[in-house]
C-alpha positions as CSV (number, residue, x, y, z in Angstrom):
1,X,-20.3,-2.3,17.4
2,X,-17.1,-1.4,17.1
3,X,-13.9,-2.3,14.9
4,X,-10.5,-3.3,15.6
5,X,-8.0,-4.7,13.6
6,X,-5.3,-6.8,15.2
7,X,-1.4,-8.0,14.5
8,X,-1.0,-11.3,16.5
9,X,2.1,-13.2,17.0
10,X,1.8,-16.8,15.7
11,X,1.9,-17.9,19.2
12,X,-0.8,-16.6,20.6
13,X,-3.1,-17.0,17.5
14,X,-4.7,-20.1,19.0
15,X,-5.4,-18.9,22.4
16,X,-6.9,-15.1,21.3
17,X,-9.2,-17.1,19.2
18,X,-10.4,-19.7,21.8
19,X,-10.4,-16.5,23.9
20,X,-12.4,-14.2,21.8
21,X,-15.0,-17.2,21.1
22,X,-16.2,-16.8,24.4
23,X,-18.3,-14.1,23.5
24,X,-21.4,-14.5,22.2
25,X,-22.1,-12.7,18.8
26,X,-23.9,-10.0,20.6
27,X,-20.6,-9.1,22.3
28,X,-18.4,-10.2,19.7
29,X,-18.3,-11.2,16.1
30,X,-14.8,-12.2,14.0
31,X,-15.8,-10.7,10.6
32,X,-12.2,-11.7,9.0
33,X,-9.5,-14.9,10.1
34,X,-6.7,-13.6,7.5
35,X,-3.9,-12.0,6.2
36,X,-5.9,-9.6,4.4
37,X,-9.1,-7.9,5.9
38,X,-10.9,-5.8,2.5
39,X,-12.3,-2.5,4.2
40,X,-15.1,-2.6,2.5
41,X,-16.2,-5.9,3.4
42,X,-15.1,-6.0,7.0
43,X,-17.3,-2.6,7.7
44,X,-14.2,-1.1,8.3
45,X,-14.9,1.8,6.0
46,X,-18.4,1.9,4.2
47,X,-18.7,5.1,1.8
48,X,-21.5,7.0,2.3
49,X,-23.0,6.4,-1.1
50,X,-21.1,4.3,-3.7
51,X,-23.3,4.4,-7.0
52,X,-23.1,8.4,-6.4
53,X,-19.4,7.9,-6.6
54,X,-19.6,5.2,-10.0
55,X,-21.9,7.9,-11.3
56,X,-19.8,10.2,-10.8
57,X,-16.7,8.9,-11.8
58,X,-18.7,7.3,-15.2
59,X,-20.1,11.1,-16.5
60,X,-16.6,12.5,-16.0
61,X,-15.4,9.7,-18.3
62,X,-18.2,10.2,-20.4
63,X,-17.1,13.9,-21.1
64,X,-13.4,12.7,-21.8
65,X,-14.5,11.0,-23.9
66,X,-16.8,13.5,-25.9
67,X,-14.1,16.3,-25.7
68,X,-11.5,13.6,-27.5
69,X,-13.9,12.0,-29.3
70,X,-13.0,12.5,-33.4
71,X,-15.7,13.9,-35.9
């Protein structure tokens, strides 16, 4: 599937809704009904590996800290 995100007047909140329930969840699914829609748990973007990013991001602090670290 694919992933949209969407703007909608006040308005016509009520009727895209009753609209876009038409479809069933094969067609369509509403994965967010707010303000804010979080990437990561919308599926909007999914990294292609996260813990090789924390590990990443965890040895570099690890060697900051070693190279400051007093004797």
């Amino acid at each position: 599937m694919r992933t949209i995100q969407l703007k909608v007047n006040e308005e016509v909140y009520d009727k895209l809704i009753w609209f876009l329930n038409k479809f069933s969840k094969d067609e369509l699914e509403i994965i967010a009904d707010n303000d804010h829609i979080d990437p990561l748990e919308s599926g909007i973007y999914k990294p292609a590996d996260t813990q090789t990013e924390y590990d990443k991001i965890e040895k570099n602090l690890e060697n900051a800290l070693k190279r400051y670290k007093r004797p």
